[in-house]
C-alpha positions as a Markdown table, in Angstrom:
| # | Residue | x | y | z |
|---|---|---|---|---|
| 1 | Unk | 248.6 | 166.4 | -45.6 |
| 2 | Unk | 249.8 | 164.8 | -42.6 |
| 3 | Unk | 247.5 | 163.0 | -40.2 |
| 4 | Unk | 247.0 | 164.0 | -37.2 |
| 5 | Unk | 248.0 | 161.5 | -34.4 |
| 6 | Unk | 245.7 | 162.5 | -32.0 |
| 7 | Unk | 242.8 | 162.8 | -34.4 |
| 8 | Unk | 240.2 | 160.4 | -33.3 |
| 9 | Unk | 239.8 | 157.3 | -35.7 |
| 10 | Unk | 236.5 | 155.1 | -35.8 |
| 11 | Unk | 237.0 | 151.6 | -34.9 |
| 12 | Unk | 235.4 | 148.3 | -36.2 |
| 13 | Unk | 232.3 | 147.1 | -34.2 |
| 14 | Unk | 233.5 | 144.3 | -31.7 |
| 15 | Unk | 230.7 | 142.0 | -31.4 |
| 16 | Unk | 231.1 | 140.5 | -27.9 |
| 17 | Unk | 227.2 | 139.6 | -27.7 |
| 18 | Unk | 226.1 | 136.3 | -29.2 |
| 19 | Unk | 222.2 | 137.2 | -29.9 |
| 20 | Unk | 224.3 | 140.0 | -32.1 |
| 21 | Unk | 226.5 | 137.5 | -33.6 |
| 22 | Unk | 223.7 | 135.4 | -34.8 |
| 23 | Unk | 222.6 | 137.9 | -37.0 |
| 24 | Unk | 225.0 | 137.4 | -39.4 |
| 25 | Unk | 224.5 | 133.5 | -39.5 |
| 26 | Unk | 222.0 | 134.3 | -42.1 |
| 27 | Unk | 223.9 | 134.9 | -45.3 |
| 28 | Unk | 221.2 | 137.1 | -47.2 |
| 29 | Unk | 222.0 | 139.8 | -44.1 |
| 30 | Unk | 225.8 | 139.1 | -44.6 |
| 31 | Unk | 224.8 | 140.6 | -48.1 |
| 32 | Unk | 222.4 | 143.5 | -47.2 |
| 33 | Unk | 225.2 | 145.1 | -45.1 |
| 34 | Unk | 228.0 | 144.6 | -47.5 |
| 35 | Unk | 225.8 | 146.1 | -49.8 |
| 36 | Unk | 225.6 | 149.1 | -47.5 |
| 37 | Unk | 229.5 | 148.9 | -46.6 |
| 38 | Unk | 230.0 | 149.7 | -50.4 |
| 39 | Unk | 227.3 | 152.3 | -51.4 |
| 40 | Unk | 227.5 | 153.8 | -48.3 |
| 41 | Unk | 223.3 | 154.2 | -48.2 |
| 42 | Unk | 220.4 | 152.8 | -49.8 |
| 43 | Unk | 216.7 | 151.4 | -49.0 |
| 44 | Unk | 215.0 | 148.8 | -48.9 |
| 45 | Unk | 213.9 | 148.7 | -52.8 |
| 46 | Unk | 217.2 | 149.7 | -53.7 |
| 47 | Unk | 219.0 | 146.6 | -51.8 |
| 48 | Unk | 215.7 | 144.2 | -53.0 |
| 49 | Unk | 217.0 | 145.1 | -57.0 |
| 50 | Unk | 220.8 | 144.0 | -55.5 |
| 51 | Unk | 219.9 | 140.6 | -54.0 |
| 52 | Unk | 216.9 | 139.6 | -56.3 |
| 53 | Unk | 214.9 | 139.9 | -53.4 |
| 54 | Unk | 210.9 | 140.7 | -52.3 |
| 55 | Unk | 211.6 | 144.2 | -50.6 |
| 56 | Unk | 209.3 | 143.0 | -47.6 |
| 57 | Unk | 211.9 | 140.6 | -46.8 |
| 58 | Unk | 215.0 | 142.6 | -47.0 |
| 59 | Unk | 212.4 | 144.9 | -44.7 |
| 60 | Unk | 212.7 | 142.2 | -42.6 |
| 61 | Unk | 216.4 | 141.6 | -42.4 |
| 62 | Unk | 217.7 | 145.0 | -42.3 |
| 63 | Unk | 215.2 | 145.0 | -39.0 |
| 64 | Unk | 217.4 | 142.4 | -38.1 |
| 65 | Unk | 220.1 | 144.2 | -38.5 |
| 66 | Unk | 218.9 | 147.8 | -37.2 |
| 67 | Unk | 217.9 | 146.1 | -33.6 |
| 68 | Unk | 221.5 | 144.8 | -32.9 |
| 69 | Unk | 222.9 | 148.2 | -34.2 |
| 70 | Unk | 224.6 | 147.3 | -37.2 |
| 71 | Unk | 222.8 | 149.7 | -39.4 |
| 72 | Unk | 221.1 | 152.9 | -38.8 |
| 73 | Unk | 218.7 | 155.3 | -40.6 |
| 74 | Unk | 220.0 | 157.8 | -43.1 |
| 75 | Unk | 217.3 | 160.5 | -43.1 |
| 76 | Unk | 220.0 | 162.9 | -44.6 |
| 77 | Unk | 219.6 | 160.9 | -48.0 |
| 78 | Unk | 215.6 | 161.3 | -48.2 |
| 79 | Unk | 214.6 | 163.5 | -50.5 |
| 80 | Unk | 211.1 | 163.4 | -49.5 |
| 81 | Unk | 211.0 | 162.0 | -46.2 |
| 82 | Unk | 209.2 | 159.3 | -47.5 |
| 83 | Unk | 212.1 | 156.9 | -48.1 |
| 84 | Unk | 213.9 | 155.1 | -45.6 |
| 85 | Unk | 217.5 | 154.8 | -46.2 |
| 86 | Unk | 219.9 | 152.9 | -44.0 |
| 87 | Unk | 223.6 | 153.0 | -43.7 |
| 88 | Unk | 226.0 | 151.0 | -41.7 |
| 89 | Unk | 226.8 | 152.3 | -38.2 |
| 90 | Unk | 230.4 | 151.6 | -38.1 |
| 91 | Unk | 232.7 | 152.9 | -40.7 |
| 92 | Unk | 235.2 | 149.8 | -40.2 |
| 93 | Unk | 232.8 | 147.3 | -40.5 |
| 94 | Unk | 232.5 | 144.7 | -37.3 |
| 95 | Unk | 234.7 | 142.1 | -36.1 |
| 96 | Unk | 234.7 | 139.1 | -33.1 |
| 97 | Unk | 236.6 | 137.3 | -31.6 |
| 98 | Unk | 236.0 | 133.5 | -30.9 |
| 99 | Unk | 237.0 | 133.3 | -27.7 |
| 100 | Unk | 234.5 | 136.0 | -26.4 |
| 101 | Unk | 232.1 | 133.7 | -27.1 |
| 102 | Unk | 233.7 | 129.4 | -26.9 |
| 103 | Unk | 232.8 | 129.6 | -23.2 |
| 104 | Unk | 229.7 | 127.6 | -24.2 |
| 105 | Unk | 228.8 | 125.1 | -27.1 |
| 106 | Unk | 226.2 | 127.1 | -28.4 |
| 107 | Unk | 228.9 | 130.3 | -29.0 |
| 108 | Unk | 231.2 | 127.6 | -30.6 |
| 109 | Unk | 228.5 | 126.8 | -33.1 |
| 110 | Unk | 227.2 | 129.9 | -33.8 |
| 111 | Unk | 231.0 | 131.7 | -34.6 |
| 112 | Unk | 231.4 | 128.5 | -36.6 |
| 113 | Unk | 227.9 | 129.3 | -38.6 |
| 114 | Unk | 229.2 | 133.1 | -39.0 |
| 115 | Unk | 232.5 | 132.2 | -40.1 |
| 116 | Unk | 231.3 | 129.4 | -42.7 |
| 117 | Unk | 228.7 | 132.1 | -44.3 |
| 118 | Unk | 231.7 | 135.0 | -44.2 |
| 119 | Unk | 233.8 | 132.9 | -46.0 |
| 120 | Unk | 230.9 | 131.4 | -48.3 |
| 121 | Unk | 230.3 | 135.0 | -49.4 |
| 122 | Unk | 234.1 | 135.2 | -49.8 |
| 123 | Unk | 234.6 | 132.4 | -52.1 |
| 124 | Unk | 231.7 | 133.6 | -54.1 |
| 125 | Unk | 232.6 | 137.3 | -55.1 |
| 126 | Unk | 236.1 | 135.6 | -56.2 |
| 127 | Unk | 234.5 | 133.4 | -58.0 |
| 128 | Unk | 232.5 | 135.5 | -59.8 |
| 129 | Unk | 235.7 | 137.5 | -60.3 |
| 130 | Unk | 237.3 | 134.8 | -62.1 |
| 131 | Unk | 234.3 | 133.9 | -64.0 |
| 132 | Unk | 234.1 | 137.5 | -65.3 |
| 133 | Unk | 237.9 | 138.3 | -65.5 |
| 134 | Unk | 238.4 | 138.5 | -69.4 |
| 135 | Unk | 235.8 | 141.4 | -69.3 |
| 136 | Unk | 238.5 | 143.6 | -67.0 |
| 137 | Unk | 241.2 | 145.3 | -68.3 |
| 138 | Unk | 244.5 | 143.8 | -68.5 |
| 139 | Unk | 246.3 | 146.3 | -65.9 |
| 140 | Unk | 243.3 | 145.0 | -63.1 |
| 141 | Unk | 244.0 | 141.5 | -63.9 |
| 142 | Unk | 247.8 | 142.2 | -63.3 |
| 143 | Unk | 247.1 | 144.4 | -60.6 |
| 144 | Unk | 245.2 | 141.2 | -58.9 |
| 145 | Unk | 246.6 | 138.7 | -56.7 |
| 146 | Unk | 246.2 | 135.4 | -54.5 |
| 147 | Unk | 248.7 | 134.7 | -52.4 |
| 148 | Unk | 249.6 | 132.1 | -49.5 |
| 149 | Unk | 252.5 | 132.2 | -47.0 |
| 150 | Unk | 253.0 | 129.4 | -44.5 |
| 151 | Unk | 255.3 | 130.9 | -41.7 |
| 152 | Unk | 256.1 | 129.3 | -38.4 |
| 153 | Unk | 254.9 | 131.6 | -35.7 |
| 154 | Unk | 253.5 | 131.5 | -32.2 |
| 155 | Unk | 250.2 | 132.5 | -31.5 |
| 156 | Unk | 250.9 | 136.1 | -30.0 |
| 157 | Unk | 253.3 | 136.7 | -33.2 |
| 158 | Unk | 249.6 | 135.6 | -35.5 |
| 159 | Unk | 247.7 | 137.9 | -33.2 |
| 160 | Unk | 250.3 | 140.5 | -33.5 |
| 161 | Unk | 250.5 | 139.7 | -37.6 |
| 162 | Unk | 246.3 | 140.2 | -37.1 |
| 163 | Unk | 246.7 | 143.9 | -36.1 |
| 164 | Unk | 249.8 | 144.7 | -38.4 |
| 165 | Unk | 247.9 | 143.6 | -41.6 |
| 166 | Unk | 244.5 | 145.2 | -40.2 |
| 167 | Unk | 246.6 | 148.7 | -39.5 |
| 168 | Unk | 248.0 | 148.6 | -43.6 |
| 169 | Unk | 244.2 | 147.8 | -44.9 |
| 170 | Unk | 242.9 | 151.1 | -42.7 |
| 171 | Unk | 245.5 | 153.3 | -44.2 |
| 172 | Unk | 244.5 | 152.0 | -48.0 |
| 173 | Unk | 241.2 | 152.1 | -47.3 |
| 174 | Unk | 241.2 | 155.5 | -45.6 |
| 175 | Unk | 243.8 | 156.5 | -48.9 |
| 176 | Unk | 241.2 | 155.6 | -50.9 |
| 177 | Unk | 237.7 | 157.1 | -49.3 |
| 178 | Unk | 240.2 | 160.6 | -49.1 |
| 179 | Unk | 240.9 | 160.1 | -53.1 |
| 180 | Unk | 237.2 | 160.2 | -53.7 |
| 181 | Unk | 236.0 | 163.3 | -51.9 |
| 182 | Unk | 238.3 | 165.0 | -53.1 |
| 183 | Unk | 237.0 | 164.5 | -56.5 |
| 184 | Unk | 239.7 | 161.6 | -57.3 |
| 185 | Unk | 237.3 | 159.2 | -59.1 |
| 186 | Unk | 238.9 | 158.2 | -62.5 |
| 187 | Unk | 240.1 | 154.7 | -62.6 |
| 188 | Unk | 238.7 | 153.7 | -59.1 |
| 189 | Unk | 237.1 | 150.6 | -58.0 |
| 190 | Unk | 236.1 | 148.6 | -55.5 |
| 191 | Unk | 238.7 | 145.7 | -54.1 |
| 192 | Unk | 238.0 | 142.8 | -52.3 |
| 193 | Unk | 241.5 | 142.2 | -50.4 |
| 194 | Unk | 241.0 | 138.4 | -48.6 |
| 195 | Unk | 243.7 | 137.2 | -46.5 |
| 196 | Unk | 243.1 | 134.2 | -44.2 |
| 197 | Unk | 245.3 | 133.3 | -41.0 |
| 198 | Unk | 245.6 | 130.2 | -38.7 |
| 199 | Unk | 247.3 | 127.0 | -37.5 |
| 200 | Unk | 247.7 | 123.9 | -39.7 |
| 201 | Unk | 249.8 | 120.6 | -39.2 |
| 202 | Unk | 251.1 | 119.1 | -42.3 |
């Protein structure tokens, strides 16, 4: 079916504030809300089995995350009313920029903090992938990739790149979410899709 143009779509949350953006320097909430990202709800006890954690201090962190906005209550998935599920608030996820916030050292050093533990957590689900690799079937392991270019391009072509690339993830992401309510399941999973971009001199 062809997608409506004018449809609205929901956007990535821009962090802009820094108290907001040092939430995520703690790498245990990185976790909690990629958890969240993935099975689209859960609670506290449910998240504590995923991180090996004591559920009073993922309590704590998805707090954390709740009083910045990052996550919000699910009471649609309580059966009981006794539960408290969260989910994430924004479909897309969040993003930043680093130059809403180099206008003092202390934003430098905390978009430096966030981006170490983002790409930490990166380095560690591929990781385990390649620990765990001969367990997949061959057609994933072909299907896989890792892949570096090295083009020469000026920084509003990188920024323009930026918002290319992040236009072709939303439609496979959005291709995929659509194959699974409607009942499309068989042979799905989820895919980590890591792409880095920035300036180097040789």
């Amino acid at each position: 079916m062809p997608e409506n143009d004018d449809a609205p779509r929901p956007q990535a949350q821009r962090i802009t504030d820094l108290d907001a953006l040092k939430v995520f320097t703690h790498p245990l909430r990185i976790q909690l809300y990629r958890h969240l990202v993935t099975s689209g709800a859960a609670t506290a006890s449910h998240l504590a089995d995923q991180v090996d954690e004591a559920v009073s201090l993922v309590s704590y962190h998805l707090r954390k995350l709740a009083a910045h906005g990052f996550i919000v209550e699910a009471p649609e998935k309580s059966t009981d009313g006794r539960e408290r599920w969260w989910k994430v608030s924004a479909e897309r996820g969040f993003s930043f920029r680093s130059g809403d916030f180099t206008d003092r050292p202390e934003g430098v050093a905390v978009v430096n903090e966030v981006t170490r533990q983002l790409l930490a957590s990166r380095y560690e689900r591929y990781e385990r992938y390649l620990a765990q690799q001969a367990a997949w079937a061959g057609k994933w392991t072909d299907a896989s990739f890792s892949s570096e270019y090295m083009p020469r391009l000026s920084a509003a072509e990188l920024h323009e790149m930026d918002e290319e690339i992040t236009a072709l993830m939303r439609r496979w992401i959005d291709r995929g979410k659509a194959a699974v309510e409607a009942g499309d399941t068989e042979g799905r999973e989820l895919v980590a899709v890591q792409m880095y971009g920035f300036p180097f001199r040789e």
